[in-house]
C-alpha positions as CSV (number, residue, x, y, z in Angstrom):
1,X,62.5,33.4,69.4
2,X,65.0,31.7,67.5
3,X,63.8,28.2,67.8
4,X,60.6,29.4,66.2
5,X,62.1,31.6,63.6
6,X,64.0,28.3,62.6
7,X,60.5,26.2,62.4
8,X,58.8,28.5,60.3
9,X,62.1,28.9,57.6
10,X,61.9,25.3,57.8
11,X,59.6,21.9,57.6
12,X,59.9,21.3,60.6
13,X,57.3,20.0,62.6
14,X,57.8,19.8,66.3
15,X,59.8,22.7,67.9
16,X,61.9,19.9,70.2
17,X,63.7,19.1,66.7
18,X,65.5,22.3,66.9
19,X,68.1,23.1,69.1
20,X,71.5,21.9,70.8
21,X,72.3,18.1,69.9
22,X,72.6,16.3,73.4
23,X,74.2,13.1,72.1
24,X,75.0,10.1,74.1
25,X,78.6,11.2,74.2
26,X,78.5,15.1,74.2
27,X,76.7,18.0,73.4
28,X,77.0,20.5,69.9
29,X,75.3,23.8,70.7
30,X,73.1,25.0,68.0
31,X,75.3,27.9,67.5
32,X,78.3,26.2,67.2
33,X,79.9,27.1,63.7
34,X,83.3,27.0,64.6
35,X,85.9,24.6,62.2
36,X,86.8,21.8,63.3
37,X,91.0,22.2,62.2
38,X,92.0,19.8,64.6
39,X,91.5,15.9,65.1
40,X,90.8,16.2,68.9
41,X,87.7,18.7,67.7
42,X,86.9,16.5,65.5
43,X,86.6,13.1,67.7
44,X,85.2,14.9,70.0
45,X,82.2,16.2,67.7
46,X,81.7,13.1,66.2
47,X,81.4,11.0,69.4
48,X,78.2,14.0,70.4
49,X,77.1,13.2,66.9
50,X,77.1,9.6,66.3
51,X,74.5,7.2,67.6
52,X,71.7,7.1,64.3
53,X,73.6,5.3,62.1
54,X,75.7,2.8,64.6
55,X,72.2,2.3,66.7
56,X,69.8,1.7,63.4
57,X,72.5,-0.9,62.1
58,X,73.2,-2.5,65.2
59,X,69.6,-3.0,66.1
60,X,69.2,-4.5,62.2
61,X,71.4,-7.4,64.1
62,X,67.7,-8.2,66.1
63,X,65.6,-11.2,67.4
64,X,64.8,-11.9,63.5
65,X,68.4,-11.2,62.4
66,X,70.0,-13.5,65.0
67,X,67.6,-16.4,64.3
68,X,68.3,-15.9,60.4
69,X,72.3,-15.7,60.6
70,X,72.3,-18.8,63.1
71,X,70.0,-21.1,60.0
72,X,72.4,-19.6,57.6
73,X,75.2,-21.3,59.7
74,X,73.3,-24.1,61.2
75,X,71.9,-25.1,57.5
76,X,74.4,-24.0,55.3
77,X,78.3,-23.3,57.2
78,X,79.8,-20.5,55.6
79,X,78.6,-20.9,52.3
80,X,75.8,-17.9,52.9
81,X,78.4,-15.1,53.7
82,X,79.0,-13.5,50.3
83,X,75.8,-12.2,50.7
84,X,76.6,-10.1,53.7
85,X,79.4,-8.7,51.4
86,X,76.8,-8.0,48.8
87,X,74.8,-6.1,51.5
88,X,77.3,-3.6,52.6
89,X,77.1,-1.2,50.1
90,X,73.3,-1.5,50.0
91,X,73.5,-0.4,53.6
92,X,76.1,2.6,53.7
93,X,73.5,3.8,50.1
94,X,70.3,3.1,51.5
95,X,70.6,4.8,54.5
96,X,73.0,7.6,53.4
97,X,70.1,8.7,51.2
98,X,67.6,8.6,54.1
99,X,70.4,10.5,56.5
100,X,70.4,13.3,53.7
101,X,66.9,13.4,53.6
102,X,66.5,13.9,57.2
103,X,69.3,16.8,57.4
104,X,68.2,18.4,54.4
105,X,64.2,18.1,55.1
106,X,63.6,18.3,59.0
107,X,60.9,16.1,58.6
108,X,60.0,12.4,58.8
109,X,60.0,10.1,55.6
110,X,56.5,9.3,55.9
111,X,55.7,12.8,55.6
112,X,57.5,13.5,52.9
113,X,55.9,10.2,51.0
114,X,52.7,11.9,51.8
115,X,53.2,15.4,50.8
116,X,55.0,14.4,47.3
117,X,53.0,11.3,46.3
118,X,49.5,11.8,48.1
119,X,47.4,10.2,50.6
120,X,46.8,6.8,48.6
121,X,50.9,6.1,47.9
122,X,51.5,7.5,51.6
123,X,48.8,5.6,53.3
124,X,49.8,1.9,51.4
125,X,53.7,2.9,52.2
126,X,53.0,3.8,56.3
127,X,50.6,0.9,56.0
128,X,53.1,-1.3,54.8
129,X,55.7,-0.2,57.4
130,X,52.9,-0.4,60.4
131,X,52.3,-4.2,59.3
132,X,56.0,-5.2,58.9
133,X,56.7,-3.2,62.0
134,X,54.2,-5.0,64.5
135,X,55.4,-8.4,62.9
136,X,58.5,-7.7,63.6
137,X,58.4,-6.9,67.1
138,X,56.5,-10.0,67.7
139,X,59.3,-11.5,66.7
140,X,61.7,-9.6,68.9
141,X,59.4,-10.9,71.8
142,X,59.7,-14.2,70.5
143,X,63.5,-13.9,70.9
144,X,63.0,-12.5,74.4
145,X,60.8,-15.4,75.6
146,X,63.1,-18.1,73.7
147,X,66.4,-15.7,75.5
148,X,64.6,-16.0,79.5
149,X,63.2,-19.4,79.0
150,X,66.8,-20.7,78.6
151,X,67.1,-19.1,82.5
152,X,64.1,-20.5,83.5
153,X,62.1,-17.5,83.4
154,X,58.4,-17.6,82.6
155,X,57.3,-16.3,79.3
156,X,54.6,-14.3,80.8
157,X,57.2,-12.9,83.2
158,X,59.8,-12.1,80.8
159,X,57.7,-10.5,78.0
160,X,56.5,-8.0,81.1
161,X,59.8,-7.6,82.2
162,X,61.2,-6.4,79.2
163,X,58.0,-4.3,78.1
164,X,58.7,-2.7,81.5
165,X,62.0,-2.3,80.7
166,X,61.8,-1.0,76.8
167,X,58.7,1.8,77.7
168,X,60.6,2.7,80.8
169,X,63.9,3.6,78.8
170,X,61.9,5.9,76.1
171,X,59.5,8.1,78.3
172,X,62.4,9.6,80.4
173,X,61.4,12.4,78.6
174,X,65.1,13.2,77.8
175,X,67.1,12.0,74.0
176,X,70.1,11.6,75.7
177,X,68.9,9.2,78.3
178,X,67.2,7.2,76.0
179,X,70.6,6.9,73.8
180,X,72.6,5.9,76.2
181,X,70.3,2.9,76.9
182,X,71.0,2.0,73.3
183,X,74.6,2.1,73.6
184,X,75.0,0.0,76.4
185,X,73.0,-2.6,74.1
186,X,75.0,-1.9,71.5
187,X,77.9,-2.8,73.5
188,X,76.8,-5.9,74.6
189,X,76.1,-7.1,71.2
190,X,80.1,-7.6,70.9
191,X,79.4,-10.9,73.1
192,X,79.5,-12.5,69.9
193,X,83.2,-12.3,69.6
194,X,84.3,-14.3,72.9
195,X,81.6,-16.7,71.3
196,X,82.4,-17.2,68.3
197,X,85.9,-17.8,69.1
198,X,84.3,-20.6,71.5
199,X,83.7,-22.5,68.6
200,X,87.4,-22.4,67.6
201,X,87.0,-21.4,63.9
202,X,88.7,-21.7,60.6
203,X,89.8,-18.7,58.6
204,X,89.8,-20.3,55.2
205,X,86.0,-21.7,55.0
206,X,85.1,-18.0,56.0
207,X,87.0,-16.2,53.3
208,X,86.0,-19.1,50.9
209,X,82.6,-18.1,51.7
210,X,82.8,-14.5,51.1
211,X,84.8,-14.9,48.1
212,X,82.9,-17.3,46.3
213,X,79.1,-16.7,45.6
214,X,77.3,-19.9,45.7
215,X,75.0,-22.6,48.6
216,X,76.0,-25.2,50.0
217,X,74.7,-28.6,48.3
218,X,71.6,-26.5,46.1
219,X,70.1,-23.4,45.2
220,X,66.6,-24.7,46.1
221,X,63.5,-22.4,46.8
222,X,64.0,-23.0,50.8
223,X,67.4,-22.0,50.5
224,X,66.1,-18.8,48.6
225,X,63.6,-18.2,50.7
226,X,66.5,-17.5,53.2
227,X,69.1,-15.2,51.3
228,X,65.7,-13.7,51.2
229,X,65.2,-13.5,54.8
230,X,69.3,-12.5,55.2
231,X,68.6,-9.4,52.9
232,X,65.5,-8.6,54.8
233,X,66.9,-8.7,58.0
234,X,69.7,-6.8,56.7
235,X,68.3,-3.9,55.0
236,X,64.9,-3.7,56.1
237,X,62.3,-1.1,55.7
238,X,62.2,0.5,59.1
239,X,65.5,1.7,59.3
240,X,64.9,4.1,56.6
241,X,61.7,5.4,58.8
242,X,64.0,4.9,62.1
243,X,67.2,6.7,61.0
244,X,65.8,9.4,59.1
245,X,63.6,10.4,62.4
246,X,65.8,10.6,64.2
247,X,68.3,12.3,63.2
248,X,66.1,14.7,63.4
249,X,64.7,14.4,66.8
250,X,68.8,14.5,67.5
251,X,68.6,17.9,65.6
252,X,71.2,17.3,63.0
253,X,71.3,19.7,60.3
254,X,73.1,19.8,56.7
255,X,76.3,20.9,58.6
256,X,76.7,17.4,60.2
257,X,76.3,15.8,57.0
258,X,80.0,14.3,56.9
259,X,80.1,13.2,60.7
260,X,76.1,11.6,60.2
261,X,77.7,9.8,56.8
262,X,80.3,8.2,58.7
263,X,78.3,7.0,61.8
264,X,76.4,5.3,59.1
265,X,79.2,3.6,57.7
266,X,80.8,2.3,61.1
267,X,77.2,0.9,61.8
268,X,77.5,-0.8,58.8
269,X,80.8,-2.6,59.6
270,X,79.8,-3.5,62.9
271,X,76.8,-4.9,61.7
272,X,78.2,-7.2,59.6
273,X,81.2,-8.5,61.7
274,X,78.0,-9.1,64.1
275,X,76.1,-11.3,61.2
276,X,79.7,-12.8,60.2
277,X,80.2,-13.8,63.6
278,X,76.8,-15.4,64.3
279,X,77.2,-17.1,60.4
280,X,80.4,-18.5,61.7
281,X,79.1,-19.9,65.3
282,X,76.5,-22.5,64.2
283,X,78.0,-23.0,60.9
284,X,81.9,-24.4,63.2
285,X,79.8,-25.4,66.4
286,X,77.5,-28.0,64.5
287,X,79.4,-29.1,62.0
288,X,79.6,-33.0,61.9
289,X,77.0,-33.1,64.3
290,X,73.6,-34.3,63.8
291,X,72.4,-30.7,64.3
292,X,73.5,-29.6,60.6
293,X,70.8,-28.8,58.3
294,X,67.8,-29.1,61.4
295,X,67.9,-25.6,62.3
296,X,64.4,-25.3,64.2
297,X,64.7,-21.7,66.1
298,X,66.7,-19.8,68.5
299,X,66.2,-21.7,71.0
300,X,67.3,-25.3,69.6
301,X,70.7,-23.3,68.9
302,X,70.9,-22.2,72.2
303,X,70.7,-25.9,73.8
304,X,73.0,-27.1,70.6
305,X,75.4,-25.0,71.9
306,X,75.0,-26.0,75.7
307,X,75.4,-29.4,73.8
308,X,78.1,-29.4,71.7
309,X,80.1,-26.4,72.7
310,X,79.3,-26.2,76.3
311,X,76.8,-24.2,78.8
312,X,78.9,-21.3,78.9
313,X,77.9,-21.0,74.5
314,X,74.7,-21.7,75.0
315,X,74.4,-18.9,78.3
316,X,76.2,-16.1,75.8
317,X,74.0,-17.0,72.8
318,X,70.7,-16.7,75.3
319,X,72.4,-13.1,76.2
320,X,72.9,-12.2,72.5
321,X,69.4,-12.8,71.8
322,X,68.1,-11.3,74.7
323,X,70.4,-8.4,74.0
324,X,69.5,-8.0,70.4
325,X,65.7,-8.4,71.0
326,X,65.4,-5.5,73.3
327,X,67.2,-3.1,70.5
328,X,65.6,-4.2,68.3
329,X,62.2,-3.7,69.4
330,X,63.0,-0.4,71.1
331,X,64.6,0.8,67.3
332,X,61.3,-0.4,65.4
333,X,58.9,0.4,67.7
334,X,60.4,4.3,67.9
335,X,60.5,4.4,63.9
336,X,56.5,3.4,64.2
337,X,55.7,6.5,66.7
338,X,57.8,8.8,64.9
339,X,55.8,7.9,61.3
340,X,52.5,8.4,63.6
341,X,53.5,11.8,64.7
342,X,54.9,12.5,61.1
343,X,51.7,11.4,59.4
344,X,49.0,13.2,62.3
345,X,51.2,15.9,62.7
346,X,51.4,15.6,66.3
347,X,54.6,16.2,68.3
348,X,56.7,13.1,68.6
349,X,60.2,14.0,69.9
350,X,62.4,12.1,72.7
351,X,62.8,15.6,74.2
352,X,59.5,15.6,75.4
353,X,58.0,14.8,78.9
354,X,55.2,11.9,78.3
355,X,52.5,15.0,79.1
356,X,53.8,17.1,76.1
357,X,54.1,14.1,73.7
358,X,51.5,11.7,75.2
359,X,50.3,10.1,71.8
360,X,53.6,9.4,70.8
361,X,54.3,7.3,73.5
362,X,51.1,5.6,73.7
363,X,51.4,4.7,70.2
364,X,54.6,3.4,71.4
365,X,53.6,1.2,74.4
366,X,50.6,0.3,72.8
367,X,52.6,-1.6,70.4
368,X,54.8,-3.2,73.0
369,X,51.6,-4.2,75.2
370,X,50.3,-5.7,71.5
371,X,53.2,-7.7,70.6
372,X,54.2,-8.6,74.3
373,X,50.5,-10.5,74.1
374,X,50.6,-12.2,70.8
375,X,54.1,-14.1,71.7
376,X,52.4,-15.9,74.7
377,X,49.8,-17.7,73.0
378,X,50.2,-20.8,73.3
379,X,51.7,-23.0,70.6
380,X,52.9,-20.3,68.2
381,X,55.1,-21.6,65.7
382,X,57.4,-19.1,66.6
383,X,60.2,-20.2,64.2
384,X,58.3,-20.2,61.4
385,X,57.1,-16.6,62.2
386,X,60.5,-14.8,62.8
387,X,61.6,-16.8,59.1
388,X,58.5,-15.9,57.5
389,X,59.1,-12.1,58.8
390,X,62.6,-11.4,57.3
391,X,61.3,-13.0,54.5
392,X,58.3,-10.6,54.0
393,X,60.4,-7.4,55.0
394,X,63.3,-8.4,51.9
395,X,60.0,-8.9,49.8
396,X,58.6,-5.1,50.6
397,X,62.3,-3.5,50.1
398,X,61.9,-2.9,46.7
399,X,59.1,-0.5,47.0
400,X,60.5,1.4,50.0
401,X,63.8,1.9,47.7
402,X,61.5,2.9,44.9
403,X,60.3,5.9,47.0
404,X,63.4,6.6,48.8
405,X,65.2,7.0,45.1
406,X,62.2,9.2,43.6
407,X,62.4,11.7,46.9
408,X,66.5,11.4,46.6
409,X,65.7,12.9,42.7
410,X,63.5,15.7,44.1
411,X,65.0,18.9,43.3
412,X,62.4,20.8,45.5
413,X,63.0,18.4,48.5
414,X,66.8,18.5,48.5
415,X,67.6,21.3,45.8
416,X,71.6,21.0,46.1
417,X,71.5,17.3,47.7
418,X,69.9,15.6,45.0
419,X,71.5,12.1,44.3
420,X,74.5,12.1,41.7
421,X,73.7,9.5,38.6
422,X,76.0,7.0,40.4
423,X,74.1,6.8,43.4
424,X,70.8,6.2,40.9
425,X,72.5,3.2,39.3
426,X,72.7,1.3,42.2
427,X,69.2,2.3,43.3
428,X,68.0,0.4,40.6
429,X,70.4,-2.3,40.6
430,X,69.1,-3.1,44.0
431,X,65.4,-3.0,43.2
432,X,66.1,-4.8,40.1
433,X,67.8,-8.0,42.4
434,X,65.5,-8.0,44.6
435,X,62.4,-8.0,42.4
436,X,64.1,-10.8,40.4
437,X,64.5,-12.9,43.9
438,X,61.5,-12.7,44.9
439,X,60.0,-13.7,41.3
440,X,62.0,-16.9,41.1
441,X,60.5,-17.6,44.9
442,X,57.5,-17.5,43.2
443,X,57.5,-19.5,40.4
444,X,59.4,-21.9,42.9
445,X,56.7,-22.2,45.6
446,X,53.8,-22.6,42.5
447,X,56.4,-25.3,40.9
448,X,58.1,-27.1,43.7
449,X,60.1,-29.0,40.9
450,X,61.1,-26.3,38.3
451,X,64.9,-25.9,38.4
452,X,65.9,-23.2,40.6
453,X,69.6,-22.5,39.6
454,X,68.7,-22.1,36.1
455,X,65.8,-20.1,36.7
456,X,68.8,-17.5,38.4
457,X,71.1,-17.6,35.6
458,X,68.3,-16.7,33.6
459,X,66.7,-14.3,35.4
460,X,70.6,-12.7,36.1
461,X,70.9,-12.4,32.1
462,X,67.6,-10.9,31.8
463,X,68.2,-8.3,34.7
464,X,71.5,-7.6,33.3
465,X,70.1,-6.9,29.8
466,X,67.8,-4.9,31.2
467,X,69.7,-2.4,33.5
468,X,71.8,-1.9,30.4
469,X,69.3,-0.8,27.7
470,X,68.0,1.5,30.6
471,X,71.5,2.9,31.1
472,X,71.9,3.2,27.7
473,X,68.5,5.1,27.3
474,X,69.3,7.6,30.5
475,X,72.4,8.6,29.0
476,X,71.6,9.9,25.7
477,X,68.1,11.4,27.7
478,X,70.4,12.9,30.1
479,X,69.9,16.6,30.6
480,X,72.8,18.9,29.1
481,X,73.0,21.7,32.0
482,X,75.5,21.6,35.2
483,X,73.9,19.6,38.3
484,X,72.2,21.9,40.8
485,X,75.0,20.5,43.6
486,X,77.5,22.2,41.6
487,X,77.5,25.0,44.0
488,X,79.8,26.0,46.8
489,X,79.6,24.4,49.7
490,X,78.8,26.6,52.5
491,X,75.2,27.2,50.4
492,X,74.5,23.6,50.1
493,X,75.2,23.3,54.1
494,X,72.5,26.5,54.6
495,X,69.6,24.6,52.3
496,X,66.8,23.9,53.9
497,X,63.6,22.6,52.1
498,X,60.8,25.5,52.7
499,X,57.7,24.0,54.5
500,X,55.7,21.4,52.9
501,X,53.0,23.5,52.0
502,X,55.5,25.4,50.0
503,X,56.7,23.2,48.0
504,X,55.9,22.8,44.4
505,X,53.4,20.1,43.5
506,X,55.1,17.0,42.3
507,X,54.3,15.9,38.3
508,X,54.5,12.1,37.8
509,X,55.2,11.4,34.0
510,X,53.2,8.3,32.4
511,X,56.6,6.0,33.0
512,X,56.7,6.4,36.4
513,X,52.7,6.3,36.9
514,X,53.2,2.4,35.3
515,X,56.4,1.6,37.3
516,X,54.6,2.0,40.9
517,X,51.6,0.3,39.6
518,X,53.8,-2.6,38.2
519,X,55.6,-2.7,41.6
520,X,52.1,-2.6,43.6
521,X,51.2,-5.5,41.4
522,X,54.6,-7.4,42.2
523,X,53.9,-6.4,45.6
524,X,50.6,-8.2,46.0
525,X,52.1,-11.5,43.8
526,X,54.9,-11.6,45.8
527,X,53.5,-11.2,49.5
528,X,50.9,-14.2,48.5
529,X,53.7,-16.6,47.5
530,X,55.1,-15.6,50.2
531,X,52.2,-16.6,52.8
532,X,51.9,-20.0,50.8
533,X,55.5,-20.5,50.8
534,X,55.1,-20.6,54.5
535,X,52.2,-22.1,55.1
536,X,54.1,-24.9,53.0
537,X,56.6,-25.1,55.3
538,X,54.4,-25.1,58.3
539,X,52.7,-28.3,57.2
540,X,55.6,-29.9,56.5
541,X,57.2,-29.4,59.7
């Protein structure tokens, strides 16, 4: 009785989102309201509550993201880190906006694009995501194949192997089964630390290279196609789908909101001593070999490292991939299902048996059985693909930040937990870079010999101009009253948003009608530079 006297006070859609939190770790009942006035309490809650955050960052560090880190090191040493610096805060904001969104709603973010921008906004944004998605799993497949292949395994064996494996660990029917399979991925993606101390590295070109922004020899359009590809595989689209989901499937509510926040932020850190790591292996393993500069794909850096560092390197690197692929796909694939059940309103919770949720685990091993097939086609350029992925996922952030900001600003989707102006600044700060980094890959790829670095300092000065005049302008348009947030805080941890159907209809004003067509229209530019950009590539290689 309670359960559904929760769902109807509530959006909620699926009755399995309410109820105790079975972590991983522990278990919260859903009655629990007790203080936490002691750090054993405390630990203890957070280990039943953590697992969103750390798994959606660690399974950023996928098939795609350990190919991209390895040619940032393999092609460039160390020079590519300050950009994993850059990324941080980007992550901890990105997703602590979705995380609030999840507690605060109950309900999916595609929903939610749906019910407060309508079907044509919501259908091009899960489109979007459902394109990206399947991509990227192909490329998680890619990294399985390249992973067993180094073993002697046959493709078509490994690909079913690990399709067994990945719709095995999600229809147990049970969240807390299918968490801990993540975490014992996410512990073995700390091989990389016995690996890259293989490689015997130095500390100063690694602090040179997060302390001073720059590339190693040019700033040429290849070289940003892949800080494009590093911020893609970084902060990718999916994870605001993935996180925000589930969360919810793992019943998390307002109350949580601190314990959620900081699993988000140790996910962050570990995924970014896992990039730094993976920077550092091919960057200190190849150097002064012939190897530097000829990154090819995973699997030439796995026999380099057989090669030049010895089998041992090349067997933990083959691991590492392996290891990542699998999280990778099972995080992506789960953020696809969840969006299908949020969009068909269908019930699509890991608490389900596969007869109560059957469509949202067909959707998901549909899409495993579908990218499984594509990666054993014969003669696939494979590295080109997982390259050409992040690329395109760094390409469609933007527009996913656009609508994550706009819901963020929703008073009648989060009332108290609206975003504070700070939190708005870098919104736009980080749609702003990447727009302007994606147009200059542009104009590079039309105009092979236009001068890339001073097409950046340009387009930096014109950015910068620009996020000040609208500063300026949002300041003096600022409205006079106290924020809604202002409240105390046991009424902003009891806010619920009311049930879609409830809500009030969201008003777009002219502005913000010509900013989302303007973005659609970069949006389309951008994505067909990006195709030519590497088709280019394909033919030269």
């Amino acid at each position: 009785m309670r359960t559904n006297l929760a769902i109807q006070e509530t959006a909620v859609l699926d009755s399995q989102h309410v109820g105790d939190i079975q972590g991983a770790l522990g278990t919260v009942r859903v009655d629990d309201n007790g203080a936490r006035k002691n750090w054993k309490n405390r630990i203890l809650t957070m280990l039943a509550i953590m697992g969103p955050g750390l798994i959606v960052m660690v399974g950023d560090n996928d098939a795609g993201g350990v190919a991209t880190y390895a040619q940032a090191g393999q092609n460039f040493g160390t020079s590519l880190l300050w950009v994993l610096l850059l990324l941080v805060p980007v992550l901890i904001v990105n997703q602590e906006m979705v995380v609030r969104l999840g507690l605060v709603t109950g309900v999916g973010h595609a929903r939610l694009i749906f019910a407060r921008f309508g079907k044509f906004w919501g259908a091009f944004s899960v489109g979007d995501l459902f394109v990206l998605n399947v991509l990227t799993i192909v490329t998680e497949f890619i990294g399985i194949r390249m992973a067993m292949a180094h073993f002697g395994v046959n493709p078509l064996v490994s690909v079913a192997l690990a399709s067994v494996l990945l719709i095995g660990m999600t229809v147990t029917g049970s969240f807390r089964r299918w968490e801990r399979f993540m975490y014992v991925m996410v512990v073995a993606n700390f091989l990389v630390v016995p690996l890259v101390f293989m490689t015997h590295p130095a500390v100063r070109p690694v602090a040179m290279g997060f302390l001073l922004p720059g590339v190693h020899g040019e700033l040429t359009s290849n070289a940003l196609l892949l800080i494009i590809g590093m911020v893609g595989t970084t902060v990718a689209p999916w994870q605001l789908f993935f996180q925000q989901s589930n969360v919810i499937d793992k019943r998390l509510t307002p109350r949580w909101m601190s314990y959620e926040r900081a699993d988000t932020v140790i996910g962050s850190v570990v995924v970014v001593i896992g990039a730094t790591a993976l920077i550092a292996t091919t960057a200190f393993a190849f150097q002064g070999t012939n190897l530097v500069g000829q990154f090819v794909n995973a699997g030439t850096v796995i026999s380099g490292l057989s090669q030049h560092v010895g089998a041992l390197a090349g067997d933990l690197f083959a691991i590492i991939l392996l290891n990542a692929s699998l999280i990778g796909a099972a995080a992506v694939t789960l953020s696809t299902s969840y969006a299908f059940g949020d969009v068909f309103g269908t019930k699509h919770s890991l608490h389900r048996s596969v007869k109560d949720g059957l469509s949202f685990y067909l959707v998901y091993g549909a899409i495993i059985l579908f990218s499984a097939g594509v990666v054993v086609i014969p003669h696939a350029p494979l590295g080109l693909i997982t390259t050409g992925v992040q690329a395109l996922a760094g390409i469609l952030l933007p527009s996913a930040t656009v609508f994550l900001l706009l819901l963020c600003n929703d008073k009648a989707v989060l009332g108290p937990w609206v975003n504070r102006p700070w939190l708005n600044v870098i919104g736009t700060v980080i749609v702003g870079v990447l727009v302007v980094l994606s147009l200059i890959l542009a104009v590079a790829t039309f105009f092979p010999n236009a001068n890339v670095q001073l097409m950046s300092i340009v387009s930096a000065g014109v950015l910068l101009v620009g996020l000040l005049s609208a500063g300026i302008v949002s300041y003096f348009r600022r409205p006079r009253v106290r924020p809604l947030d202002s409240g105390r805080e046991e009424d902003r941890h009891s806010w619920r948003m009311p049930p879609v159907h409830k809500l009030t209809q969201a008003v777009w004003s002219p502005t913000q009608k010509l900013a989302m067509v303007t973005l659609r229209g970069y949006l389309v530019i951008a994505v067909v530079m990006l195709v030519v950009k590497v088709v280019q590539l394909s033919v030269a290689s």
